[in-house]
N, C-alpha and C positions, 0 to 999 in steps of 0.2 A: 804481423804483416805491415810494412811499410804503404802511406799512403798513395804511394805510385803504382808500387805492385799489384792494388787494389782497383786504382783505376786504368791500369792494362789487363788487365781480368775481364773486367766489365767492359773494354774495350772491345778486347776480344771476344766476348761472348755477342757484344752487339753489333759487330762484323760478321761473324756467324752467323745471325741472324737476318740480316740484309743478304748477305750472299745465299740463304736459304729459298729466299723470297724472288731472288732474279729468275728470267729467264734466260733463254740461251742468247735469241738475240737482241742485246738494249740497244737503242735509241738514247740519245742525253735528251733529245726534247720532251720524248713523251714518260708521263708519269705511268698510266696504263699501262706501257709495256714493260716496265720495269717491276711490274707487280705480278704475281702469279697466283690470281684471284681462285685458284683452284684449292686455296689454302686459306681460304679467306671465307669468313661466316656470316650471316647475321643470326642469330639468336631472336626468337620470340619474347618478350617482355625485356628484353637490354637495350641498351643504346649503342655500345659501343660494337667494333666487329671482332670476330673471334679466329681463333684456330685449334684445332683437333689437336687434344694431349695424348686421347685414350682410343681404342676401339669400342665400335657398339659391342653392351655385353650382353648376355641374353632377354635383359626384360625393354632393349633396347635405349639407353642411357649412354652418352656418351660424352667424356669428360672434356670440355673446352679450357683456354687459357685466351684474356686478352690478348687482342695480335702483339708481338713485339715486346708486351710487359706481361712475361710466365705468373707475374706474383697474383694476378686477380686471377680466379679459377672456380667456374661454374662446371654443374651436372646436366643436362638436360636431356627432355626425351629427342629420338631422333623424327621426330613429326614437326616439333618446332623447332627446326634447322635449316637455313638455306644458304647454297653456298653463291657465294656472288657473282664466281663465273656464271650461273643459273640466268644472268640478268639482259634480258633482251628491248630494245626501245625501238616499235613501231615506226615508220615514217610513213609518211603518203606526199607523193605530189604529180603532179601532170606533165603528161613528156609533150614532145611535138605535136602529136597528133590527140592530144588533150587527152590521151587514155590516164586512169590511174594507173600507177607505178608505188608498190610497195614495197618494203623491204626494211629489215634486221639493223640497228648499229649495236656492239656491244659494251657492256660500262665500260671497258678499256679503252675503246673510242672515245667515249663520253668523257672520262678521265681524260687521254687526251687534249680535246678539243676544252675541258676547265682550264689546264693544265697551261696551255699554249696562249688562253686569254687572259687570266691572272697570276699567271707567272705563280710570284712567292707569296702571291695574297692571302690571304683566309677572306673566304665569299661569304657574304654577311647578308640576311634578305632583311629587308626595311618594307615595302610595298610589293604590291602584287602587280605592276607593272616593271620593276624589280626581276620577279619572279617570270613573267610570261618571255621577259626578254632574255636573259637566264636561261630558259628551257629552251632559246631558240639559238645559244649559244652551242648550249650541252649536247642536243641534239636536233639539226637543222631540217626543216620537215617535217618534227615531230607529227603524231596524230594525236590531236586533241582530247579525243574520245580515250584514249588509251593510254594516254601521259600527261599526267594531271598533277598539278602544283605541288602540292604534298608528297608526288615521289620524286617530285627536284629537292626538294625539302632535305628529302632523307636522302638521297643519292652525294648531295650536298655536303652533311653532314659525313660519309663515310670516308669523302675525299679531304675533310678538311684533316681529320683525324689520320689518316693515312701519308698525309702530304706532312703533315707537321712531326709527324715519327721520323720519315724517311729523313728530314730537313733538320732532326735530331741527331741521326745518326748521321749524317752529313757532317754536321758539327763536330763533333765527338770524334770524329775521324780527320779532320781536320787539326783540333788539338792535337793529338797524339803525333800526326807530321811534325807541327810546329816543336813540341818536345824531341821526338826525334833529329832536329838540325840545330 
């Protein structure tokens, strides 16, 4: 197999895989919407997010695959599983007549609203002032009580890893134009 043939292979496989992960309708601005966090994991004791290879089998086990890279491949039970659509962030704040006002944004939001402030950055926490201004980026209103540094932390880390895939295969498809003309 010629080295081209090789890398239109994996081309195409990693086109497959971005167009598996769209939804119906994209947005170029927002990265959230372009995800379809319904296929998208965290796993208990990993870092990175995952997606379902296998069905749950009887003793409830089911076999994951890192998003986007099939090669790293974990079992786990379905107790330590959450899917990321799962993921809801509290607000609170006061309307005219000073009542509280609460309500729902979900990570795709939140994805968003990273998305739309740091562009092609990778977000890097240094200080925890850093961090509080950050959370109020992610999610504007947050409630304190309920959103706490550490899940910007990891919410952080799920976007950075997610954004630098997508911005992978951006590339890669990119190339393949450029050979194409």
């Amino acid at each position: 197999m010629t080295e081209t043939t090789k890398e239109s292979k994996e081309l195409k496989e990693v086109k497959e895989k971005i167009e598996s992960m769209s939804v119906d309708e994209k947005t170029p601005d927002g990265i959230g919407d372009m995800i379809n966090f319904k296929q998208i994991f965290r796993l208990k004791g990993y870092q990175k997010v995952w997606t379902p290879v296998s069905e749950v089998n009887k003793s409830g086990m089911i076999g994951f695959a890192e998003w986007l890279n099939k090669t790293n491949k974990k079992t786990v039970h379905k107790r330590d599983v959450i899917r990321l659509a799962d993921f809801w962030f509290n607000t609170i704040k006061l309307d005219e007549e000073k009542k509280t006002v609460e309500k729902q944004i979900h990570i795709s939001e939140v994805f968003n609203n990273l998305n739309a402030h740091f562009i092609d950055e990778d977000i890097v926490f240094n200080d925890y002032e850093m961090t509080s201004e950050l959370m109020l980026i992610m999610c504007p209103d947050y409630d304190g009580n309920a959103f706490k540094p550490y899940h910007a932390k990891q919410v952080v880390k799920w976007y950075n890893e997610i954004k630098n895939k997508i911005l992978t295969i951006e590339r890669l498809e990119a190339l393949k134009n450029q050979e194409n003309e």
